[in-house]
Short mmCIF file of the C-alpha atoms (twelve columns), coordinates in Angstrom:
data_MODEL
# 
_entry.id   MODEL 
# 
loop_
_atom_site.group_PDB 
_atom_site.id 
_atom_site.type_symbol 
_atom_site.label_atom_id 
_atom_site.label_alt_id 
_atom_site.label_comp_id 
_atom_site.label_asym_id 
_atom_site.label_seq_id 
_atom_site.Cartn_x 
_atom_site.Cartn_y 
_atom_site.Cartn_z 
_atom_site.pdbx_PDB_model_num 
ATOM 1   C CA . UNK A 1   -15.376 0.775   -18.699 1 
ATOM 2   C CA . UNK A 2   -17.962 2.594   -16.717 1 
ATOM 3   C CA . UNK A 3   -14.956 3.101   -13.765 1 
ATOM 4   C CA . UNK A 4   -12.904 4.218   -16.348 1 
ATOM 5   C CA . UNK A 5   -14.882 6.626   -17.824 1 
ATOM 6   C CA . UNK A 6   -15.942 8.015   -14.354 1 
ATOM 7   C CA . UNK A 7   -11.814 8.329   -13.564 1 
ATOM 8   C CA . UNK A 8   -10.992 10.077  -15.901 1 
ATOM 9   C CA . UNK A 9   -13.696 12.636  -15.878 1 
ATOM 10  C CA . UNK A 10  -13.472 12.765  -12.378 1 
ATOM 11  C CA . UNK A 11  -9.374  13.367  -12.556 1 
ATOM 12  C CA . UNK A 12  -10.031 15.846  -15.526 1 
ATOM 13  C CA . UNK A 13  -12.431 17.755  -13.336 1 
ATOM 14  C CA . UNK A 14  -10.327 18.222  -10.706 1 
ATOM 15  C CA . UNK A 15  -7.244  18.965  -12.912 1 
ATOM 16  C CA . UNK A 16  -5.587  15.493  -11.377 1 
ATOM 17  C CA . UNK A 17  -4.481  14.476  -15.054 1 
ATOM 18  C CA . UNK A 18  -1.364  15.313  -16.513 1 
ATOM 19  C CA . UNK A 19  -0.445  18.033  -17.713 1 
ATOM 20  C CA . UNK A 20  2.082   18.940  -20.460 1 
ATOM 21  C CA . UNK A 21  3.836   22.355  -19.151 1 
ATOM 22  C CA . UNK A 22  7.216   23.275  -19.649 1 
ATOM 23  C CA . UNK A 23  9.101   19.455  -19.441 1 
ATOM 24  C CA . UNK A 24  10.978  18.536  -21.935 1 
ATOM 25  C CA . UNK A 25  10.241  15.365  -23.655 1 
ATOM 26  C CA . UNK A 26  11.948  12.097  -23.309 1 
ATOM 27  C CA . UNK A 27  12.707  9.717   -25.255 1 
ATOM 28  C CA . UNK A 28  13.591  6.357   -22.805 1 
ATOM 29  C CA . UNK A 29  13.397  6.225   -18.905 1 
ATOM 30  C CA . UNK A 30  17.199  5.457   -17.846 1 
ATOM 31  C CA . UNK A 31  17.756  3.393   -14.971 1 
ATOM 32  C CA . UNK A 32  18.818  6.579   -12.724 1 
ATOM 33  C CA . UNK A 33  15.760  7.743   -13.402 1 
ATOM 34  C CA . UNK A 34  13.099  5.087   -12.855 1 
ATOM 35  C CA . UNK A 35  14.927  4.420   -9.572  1 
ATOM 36  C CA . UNK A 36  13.885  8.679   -8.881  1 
ATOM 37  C CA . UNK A 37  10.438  8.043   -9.900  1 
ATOM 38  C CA . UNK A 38  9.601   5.002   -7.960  1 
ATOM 39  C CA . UNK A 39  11.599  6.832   -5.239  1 
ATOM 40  C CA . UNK A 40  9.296   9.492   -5.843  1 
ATOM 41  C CA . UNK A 41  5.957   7.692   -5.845  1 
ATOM 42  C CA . UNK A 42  7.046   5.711   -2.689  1 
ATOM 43  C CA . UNK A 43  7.457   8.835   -0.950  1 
ATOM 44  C CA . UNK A 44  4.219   10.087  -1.709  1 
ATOM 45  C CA . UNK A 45  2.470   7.051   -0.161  1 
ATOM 46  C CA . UNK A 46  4.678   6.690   2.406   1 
ATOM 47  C CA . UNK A 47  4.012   10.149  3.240   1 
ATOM 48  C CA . UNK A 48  0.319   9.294   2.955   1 
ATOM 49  C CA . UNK A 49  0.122   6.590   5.203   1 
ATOM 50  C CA . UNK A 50  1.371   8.682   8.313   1 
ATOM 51  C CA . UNK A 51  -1.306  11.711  7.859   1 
ATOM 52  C CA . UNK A 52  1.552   13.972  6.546   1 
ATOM 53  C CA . UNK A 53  0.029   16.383  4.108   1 
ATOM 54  C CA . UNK A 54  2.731   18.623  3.705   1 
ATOM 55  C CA . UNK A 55  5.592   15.680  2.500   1 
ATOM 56  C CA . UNK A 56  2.775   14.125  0.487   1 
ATOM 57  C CA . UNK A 57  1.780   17.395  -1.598  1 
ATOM 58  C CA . UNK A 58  5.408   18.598  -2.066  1 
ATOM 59  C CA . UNK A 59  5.675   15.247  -4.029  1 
ATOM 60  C CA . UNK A 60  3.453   16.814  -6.525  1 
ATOM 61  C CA . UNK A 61  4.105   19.008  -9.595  1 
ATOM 62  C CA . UNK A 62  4.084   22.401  -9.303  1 
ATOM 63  C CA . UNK A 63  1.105   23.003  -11.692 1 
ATOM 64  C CA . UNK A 64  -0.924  20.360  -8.878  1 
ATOM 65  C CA . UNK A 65  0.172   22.204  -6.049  1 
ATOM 66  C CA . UNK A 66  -1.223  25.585  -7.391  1 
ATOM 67  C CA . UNK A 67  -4.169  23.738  -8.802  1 
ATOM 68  C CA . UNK A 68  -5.097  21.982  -5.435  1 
ATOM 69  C CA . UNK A 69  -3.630  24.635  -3.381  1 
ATOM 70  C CA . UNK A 70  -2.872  23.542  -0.281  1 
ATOM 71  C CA . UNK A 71  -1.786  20.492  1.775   1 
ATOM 72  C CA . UNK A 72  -4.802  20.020  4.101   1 
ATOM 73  C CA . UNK A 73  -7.145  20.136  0.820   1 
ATOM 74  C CA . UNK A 74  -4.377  17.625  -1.032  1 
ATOM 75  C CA . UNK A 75  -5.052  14.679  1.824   1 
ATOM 76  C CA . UNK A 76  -8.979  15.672  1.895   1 
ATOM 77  C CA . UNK A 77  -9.017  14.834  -1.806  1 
ATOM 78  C CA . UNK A 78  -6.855  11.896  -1.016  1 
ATOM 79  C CA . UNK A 79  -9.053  10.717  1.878   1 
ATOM 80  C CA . UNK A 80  -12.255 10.938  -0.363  1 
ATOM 81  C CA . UNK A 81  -11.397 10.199  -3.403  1 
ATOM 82  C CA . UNK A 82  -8.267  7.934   -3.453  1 
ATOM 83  C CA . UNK A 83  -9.013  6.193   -0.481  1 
ATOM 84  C CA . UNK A 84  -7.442  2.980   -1.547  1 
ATOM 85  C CA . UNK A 85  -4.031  5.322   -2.118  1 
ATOM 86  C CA . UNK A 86  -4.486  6.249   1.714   1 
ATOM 87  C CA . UNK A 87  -4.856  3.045   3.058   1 
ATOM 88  C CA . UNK A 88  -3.183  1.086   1.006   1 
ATOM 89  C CA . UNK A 89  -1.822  -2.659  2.589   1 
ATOM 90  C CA . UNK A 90  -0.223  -3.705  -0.378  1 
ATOM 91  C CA . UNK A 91  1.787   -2.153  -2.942  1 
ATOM 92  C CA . UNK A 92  3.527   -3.604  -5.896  1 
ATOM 93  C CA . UNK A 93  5.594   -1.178  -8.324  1 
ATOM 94  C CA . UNK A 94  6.342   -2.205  -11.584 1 
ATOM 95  C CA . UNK A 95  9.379   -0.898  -13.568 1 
ATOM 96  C CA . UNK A 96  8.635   3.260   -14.626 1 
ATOM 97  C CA . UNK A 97  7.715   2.906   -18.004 1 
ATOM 98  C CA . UNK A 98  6.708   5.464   -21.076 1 
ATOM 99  C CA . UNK A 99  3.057   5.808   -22.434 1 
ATOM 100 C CA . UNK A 100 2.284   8.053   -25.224 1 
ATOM 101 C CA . UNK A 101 5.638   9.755   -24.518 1 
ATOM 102 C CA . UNK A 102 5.011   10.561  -21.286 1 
ATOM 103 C CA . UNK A 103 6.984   8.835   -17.919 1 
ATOM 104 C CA . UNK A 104 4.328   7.054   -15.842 1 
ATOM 105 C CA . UNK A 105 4.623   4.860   -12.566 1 
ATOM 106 C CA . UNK A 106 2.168   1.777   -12.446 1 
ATOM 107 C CA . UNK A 107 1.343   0.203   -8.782  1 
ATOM 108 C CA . UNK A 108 -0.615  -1.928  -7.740  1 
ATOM 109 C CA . UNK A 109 -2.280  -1.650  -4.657  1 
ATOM 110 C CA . UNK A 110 -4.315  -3.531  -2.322  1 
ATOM 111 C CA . UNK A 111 -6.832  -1.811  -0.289  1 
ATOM 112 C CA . UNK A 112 -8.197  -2.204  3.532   1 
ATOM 113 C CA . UNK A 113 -10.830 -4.406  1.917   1 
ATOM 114 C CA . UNK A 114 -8.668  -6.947  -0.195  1 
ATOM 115 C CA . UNK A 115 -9.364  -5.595  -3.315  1 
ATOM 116 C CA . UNK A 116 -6.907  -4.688  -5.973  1 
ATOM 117 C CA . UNK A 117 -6.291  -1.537  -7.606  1 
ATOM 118 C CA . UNK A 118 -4.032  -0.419  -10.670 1 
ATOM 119 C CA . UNK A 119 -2.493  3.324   -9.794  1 
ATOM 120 C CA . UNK A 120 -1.132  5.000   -12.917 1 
ATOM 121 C CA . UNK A 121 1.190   7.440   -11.627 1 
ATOM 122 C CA . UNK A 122 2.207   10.695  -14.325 1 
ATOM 123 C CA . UNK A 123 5.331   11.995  -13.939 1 
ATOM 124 C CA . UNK A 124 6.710   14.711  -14.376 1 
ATOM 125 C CA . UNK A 125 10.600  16.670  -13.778 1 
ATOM 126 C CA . UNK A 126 11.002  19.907  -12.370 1 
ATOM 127 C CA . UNK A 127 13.264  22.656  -12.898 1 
ATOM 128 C CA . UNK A 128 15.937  20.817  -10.476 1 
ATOM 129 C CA . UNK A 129 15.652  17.406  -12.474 1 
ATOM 130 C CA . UNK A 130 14.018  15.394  -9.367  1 
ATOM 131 C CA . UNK A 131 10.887  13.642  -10.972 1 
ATOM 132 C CA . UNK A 132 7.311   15.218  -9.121  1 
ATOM 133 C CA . UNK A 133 3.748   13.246  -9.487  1 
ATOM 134 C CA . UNK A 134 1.077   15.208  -12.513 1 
ATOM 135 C CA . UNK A 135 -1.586  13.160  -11.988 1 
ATOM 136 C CA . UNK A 136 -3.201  9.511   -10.799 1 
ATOM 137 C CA . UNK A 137 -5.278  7.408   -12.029 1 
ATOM 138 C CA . UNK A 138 -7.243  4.463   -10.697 1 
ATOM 139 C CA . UNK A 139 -8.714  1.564   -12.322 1 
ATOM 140 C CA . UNK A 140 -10.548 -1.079  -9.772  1 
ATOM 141 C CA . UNK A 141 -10.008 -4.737  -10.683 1 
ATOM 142 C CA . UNK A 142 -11.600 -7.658  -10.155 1 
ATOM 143 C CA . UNK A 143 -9.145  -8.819  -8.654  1 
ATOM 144 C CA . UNK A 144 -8.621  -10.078 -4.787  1 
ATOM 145 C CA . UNK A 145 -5.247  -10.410 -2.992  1 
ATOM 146 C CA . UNK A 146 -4.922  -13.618 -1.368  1 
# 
């Protein structure tokens, strides 16, 4: 509880949870869709995992990227605060999935030190339709991959 109270303060501080702009809502994710937002999501880490800062924060929403401002300070927040999102050595994606209405992406991710993680990705469409990251959280299991 105490991890995910500090989380979410911690993402609310920094503006890292989602916000509820100018999307329209949805009802269902279709299959076209969650195939875009994992798509999405893998690109981010992807992106991530070879130091490229400027593929990584365009897989943002536009409300992020004028919140964090630029790429360099995107993968500094990364590096020290998401570190097992940077160095992740396992990922496992389940299917895109609605909570509360709005489109999230759920992975779980093992870091550099076995441990397991739960990523809740927001998501979020922009004015061209392709699906863009809000927000992240991270919950720390107790978990250890094996």
């Amino acid at each position: 509880m105490k991890i995910f109270l500090a989380t979410t303060v911690l993402l609310f501080g920094l503006g890292l949870l989602p916000q509820h702009g100018n999307t329209e809502p949805i009802d269902e994710i279709t299959t076209a869709d969650a195939i875009a937002i994992h798509a999405a999501v893998q690109s981010q880490l992807e992106a991530l995992a070879q130091d490229d800062a400027t593929s990584a924060f365009e897989m943002t929403s536009l409300a992020k990227r004028m919140q964090i401002g630029t790429p360099d300070n995107f993968m500094r927040m990364i590096k020290n605060q998401y570190t097992p999102i940077y160095r992740a050595v396992g990922l496992i994606f389940s299917r895109p999935e609605m909570l509360h209405g709005d489109p999230i992406q759920v992975v779980r991710i093992t870091d550099s030190n076995s441990h397991v993680w739960l990523a809740i990705f927001w998501m979020q469409q922009d004015e061209d339709s392709n699906w863009k990251i809000d927000g992240c959280q991270m919950f720390e299991t107790d978990s250890i991959s094996i």
